[in-house]
C-alpha positions as CSV (number, residue, x, y, z in Angstrom):
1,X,0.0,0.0,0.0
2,X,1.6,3.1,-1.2
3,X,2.0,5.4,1.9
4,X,4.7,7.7,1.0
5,X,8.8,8.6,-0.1
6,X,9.4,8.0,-3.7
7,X,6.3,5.7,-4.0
8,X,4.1,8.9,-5.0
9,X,6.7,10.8,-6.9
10,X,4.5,10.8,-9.9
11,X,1.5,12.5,-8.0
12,X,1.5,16.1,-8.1
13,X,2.7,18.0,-5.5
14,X,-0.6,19.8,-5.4
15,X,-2.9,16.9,-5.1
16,X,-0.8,15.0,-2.1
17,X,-0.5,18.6,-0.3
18,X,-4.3,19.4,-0.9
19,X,-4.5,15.6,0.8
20,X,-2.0,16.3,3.5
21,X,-4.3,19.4,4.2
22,X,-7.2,17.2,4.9
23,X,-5.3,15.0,6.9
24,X,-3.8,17.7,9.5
25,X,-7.8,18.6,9.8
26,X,-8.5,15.3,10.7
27,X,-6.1,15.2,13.6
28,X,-7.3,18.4,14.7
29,X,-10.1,18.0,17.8
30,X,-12.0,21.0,15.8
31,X,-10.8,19.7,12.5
32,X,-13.4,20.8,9.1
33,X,-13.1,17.5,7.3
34,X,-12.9,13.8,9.1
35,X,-10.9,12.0,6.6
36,X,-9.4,8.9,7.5
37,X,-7.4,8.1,4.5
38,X,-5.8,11.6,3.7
39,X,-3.0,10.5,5.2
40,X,-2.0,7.7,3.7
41,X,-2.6,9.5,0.4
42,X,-0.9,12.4,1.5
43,X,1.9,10.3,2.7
44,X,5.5,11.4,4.0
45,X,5.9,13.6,1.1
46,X,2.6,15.4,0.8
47,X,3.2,16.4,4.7
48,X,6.7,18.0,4.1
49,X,5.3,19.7,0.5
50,X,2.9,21.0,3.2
51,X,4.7,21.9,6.4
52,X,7.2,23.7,3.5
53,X,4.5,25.9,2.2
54,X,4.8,29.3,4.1
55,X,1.2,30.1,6.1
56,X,0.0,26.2,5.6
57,X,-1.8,26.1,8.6
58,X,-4.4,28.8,7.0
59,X,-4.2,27.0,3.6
60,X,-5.2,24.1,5.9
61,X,-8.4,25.6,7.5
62,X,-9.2,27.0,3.7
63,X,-9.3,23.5,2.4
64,X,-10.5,22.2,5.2
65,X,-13.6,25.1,5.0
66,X,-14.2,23.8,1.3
67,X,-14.0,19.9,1.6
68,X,-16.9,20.6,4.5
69,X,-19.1,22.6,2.1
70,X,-18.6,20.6,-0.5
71,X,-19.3,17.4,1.3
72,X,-22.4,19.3,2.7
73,X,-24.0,20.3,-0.7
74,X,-22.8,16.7,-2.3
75,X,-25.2,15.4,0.6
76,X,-28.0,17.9,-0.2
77,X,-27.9,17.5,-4.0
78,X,-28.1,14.0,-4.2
79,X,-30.9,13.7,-1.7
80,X,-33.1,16.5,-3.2
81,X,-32.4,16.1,-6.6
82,X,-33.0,12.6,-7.2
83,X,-28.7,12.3,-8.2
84,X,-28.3,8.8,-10.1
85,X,-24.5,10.0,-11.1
86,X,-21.9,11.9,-9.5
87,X,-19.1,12.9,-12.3
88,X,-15.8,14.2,-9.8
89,X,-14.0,15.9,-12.7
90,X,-10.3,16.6,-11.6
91,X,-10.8,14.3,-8.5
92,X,-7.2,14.0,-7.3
93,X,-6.9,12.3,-4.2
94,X,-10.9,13.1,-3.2
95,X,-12.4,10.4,-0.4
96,X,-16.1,11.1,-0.5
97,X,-17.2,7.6,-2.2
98,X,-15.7,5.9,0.9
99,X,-16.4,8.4,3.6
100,X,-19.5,9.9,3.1
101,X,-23.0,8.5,3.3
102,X,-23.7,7.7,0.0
103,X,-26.6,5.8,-1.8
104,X,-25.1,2.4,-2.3
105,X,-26.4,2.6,-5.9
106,X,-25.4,6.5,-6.5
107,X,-22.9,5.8,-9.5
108,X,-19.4,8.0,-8.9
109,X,-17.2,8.4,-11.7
110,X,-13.6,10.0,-10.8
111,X,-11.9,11.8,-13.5
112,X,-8.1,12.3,-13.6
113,X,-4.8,11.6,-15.1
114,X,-3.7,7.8,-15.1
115,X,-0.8,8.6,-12.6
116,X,-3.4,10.2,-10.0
117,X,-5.9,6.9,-10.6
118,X,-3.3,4.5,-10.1
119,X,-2.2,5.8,-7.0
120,X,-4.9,6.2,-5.3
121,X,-6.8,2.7,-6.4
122,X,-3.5,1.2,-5.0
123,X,-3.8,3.0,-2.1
124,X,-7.7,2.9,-1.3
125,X,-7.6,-1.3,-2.6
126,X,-8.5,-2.6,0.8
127,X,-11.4,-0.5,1.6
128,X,-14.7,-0.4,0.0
129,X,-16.5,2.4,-1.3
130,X,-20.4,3.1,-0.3
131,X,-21.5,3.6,-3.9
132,X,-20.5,2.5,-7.3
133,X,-17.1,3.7,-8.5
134,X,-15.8,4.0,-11.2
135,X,-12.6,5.7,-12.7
136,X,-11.5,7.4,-16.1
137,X,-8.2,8.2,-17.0
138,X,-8.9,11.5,-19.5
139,X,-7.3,15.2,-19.7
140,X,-10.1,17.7,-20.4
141,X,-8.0,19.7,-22.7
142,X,-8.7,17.4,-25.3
143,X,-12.4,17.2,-27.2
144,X,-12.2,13.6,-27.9
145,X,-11.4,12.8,-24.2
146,X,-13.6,15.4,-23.2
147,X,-16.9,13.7,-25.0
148,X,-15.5,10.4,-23.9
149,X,-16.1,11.6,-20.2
150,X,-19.4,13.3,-20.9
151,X,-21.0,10.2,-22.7
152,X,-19.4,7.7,-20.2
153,X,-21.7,10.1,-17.4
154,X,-24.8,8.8,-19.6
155,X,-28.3,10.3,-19.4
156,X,-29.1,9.9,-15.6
157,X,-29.8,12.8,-14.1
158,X,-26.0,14.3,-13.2
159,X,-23.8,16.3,-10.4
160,X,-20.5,17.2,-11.6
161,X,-17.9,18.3,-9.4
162,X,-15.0,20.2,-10.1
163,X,-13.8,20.8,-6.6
164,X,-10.5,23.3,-6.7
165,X,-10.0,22.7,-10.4
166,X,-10.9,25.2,-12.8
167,X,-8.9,28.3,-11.7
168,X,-5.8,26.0,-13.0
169,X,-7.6,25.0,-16.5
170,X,-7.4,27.4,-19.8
171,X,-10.4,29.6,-19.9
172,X,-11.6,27.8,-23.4
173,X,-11.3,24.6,-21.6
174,X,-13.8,26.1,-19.0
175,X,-15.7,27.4,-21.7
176,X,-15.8,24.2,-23.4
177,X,-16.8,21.9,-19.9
178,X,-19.3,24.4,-19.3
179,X,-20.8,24.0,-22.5
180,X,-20.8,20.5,-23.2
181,X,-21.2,18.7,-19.6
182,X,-25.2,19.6,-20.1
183,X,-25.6,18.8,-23.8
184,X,-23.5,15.2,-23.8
185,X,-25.3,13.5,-20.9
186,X,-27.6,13.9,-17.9
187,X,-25.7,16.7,-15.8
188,X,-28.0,19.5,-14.6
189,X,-26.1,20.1,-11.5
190,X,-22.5,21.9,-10.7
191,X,-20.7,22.0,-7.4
192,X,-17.3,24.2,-8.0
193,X,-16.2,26.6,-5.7
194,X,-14.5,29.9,-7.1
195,X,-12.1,32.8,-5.0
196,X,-12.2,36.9,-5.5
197,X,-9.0,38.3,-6.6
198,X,-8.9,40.6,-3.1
199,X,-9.7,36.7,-0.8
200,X,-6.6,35.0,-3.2
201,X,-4.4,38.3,-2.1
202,X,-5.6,38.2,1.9
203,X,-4.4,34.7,2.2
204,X,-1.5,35.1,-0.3
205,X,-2.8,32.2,-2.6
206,X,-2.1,35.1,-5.2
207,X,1.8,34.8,-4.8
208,X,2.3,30.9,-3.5
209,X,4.5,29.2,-6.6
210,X,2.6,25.6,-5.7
211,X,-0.1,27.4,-7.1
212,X,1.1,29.8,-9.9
213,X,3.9,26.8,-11.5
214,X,0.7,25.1,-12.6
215,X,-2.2,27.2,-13.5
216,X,-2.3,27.4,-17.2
217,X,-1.6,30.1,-19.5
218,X,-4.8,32.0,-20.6
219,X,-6.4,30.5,-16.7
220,X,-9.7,33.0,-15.9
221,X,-8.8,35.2,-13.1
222,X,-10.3,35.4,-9.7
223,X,-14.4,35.2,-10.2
224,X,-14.2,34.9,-13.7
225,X,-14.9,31.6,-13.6
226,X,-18.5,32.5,-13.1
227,X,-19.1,34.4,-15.7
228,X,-18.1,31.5,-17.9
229,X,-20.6,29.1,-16.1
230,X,-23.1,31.9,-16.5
231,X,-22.6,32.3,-20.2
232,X,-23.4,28.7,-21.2
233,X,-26.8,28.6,-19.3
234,X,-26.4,27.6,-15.5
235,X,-27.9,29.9,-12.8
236,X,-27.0,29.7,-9.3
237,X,-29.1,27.6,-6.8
238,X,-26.9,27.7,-3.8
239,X,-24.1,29.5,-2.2
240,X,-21.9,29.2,1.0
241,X,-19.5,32.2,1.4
242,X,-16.2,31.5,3.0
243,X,-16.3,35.3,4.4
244,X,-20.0,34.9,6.2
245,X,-20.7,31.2,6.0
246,X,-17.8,30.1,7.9
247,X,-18.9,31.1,11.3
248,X,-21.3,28.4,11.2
249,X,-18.8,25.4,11.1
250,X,-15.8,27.3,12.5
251,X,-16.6,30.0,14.3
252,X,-14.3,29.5,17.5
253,X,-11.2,29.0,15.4
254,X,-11.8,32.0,13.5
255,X,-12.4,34.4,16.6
256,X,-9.1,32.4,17.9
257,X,-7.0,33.6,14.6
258,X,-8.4,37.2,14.9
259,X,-7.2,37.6,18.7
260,X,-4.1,36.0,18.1
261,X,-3.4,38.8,15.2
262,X,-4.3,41.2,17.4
263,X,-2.4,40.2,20.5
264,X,0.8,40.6,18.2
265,X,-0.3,44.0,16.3
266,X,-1.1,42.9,13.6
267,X,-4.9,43.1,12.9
268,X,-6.5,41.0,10.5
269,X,-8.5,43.0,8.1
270,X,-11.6,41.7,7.8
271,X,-13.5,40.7,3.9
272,X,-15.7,42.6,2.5
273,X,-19.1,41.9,3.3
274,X,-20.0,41.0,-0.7
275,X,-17.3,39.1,-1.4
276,X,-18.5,36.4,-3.5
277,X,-15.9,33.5,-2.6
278,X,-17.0,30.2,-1.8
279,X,-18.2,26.8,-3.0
280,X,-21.3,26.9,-5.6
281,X,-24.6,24.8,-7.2
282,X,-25.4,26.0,-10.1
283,X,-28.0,24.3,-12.0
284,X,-28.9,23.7,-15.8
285,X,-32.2,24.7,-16.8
């Protein structure tokens, strides 16, 4: 069972940090996210990419903040909306079909480069998801692969995911997901989650080279990304706000950070009150 060292070389070092983020929540006592496997898919590696990263400890409670609204409107959707297939475009090393409460018949299909795949089925081989999974190996910036994907999600009615993805892709291959998820199979619903400009700059996601190394060249820019959606006909059905929303599930860590700051002179300025960061369900009419 892969569990670190050179055994994940050929994982990015985004996907086993974003893990090792996930993990360091879990061992917290007010962790976000309760995800037993992060760890070992994280491994030795992913925790030192991490622990390198300067300010990981609020890039921790950011991905911890968007794993648990994600997993909270992945729960809603499917319930409500009578979900028969979950498409988990750019999964990386996601958990939900093993730890969240899932329909055992819900079909899950993760999308992702062979390399990503293959190292997670290895690791995850001894424990059983609670749907159907299902795994293809594609890159989005091709058409071909693209319809492949969309077809393979078939006519059932569809969430896609595309949890911390898009602000990495080329805007025509936003364009192009946005446009064709509805029209080549049964997708009606979106999760993503999207990030102002003036949030990325606060928590210095703007500058962070683990970040910047891999975003694509002609990447949208801050919310742009929801202008794209917007253009290709899906309207916004829910919204939680990492500026207001996050005093539900953290609002004792929060007030913690904000005294802390203070103590050493430092104020932390707060958001405006309209920023529009957070995670998102947009639906196809």
């Amino acid at each position: 069972m892969p569990s670190g060292g050179d055994q994940i070389l050929h994982v990015s070092d985004t996907a086993v940090m974003v893990a090792a983020c996930r993990a360091v929540e879990t061992a917290r006592p007010d962790g976000l996210v309760r995800d037993p496997f992060a760890e070992r898919l994280a491994g030795a590696r992913g925790m030192a990419i991490l622990r390198g990263v300067p300010g990981w400890r609020l890039m921790c409670f950011g991905v911890g903040i968007r794993s648990r609204f994600v997993d909270d409107l992945v729960n809603q959707t499917v319930a409500e909306q009578g979900i028969g297939t979950v498409l988990s475009v750019g999964a990386g090393l996601d958990t939900r079909p093993w730890r969240l409460d899932l329909p055992p018949d819900l079909r899950w299909i993760e999308v992702d480069f062979p390399d990503v795949i293959g190292h997670k089925a290895a690791a995850m081989a001894p424990e059983k998801p609670k749907c159907r999974l299902e795994h293809v190996a594609a890159d989005l910036a091709g058409a071909s692969e693209r319809q492949a994907v969309f077809e393979a999600a078939g006519a059932a009615p569809g969430l896609m995911i595309t949890e911390g993805l898009l602000l990495y892709l080329p805007a025509r291959t936003v364009e192009a997901i946005a446009a064709e998820s509805a029209a080549l199979s049964g997708i009606r619903y979106w999760l993503l989650d999207a990030s102002s400009l003036n949030l990325a700059r606060r928590m210095g996601l703007d500058s962070r080279k683990s970040i910047q190394n891999v975003r694509a060249p002609g990447h949208l820019v801050g919310l742009q990304v929801l202008e794209a959606v917007r253009r290709h006909g899906w309207t916004q059905m829910r919204f939680r706000s990492y500026t207001r929303d996050s005093m539900e599930v953290a609002a004792g860590r929060i007030r913690a950070a904000v005294e802390s700051f203070a103590a050493a002179g430092t104020p932390l300025p707060a958001p405006p009150p309209d920023d529009r960061s957070g995670v998102y369900l947009f639906r196809h009419l």
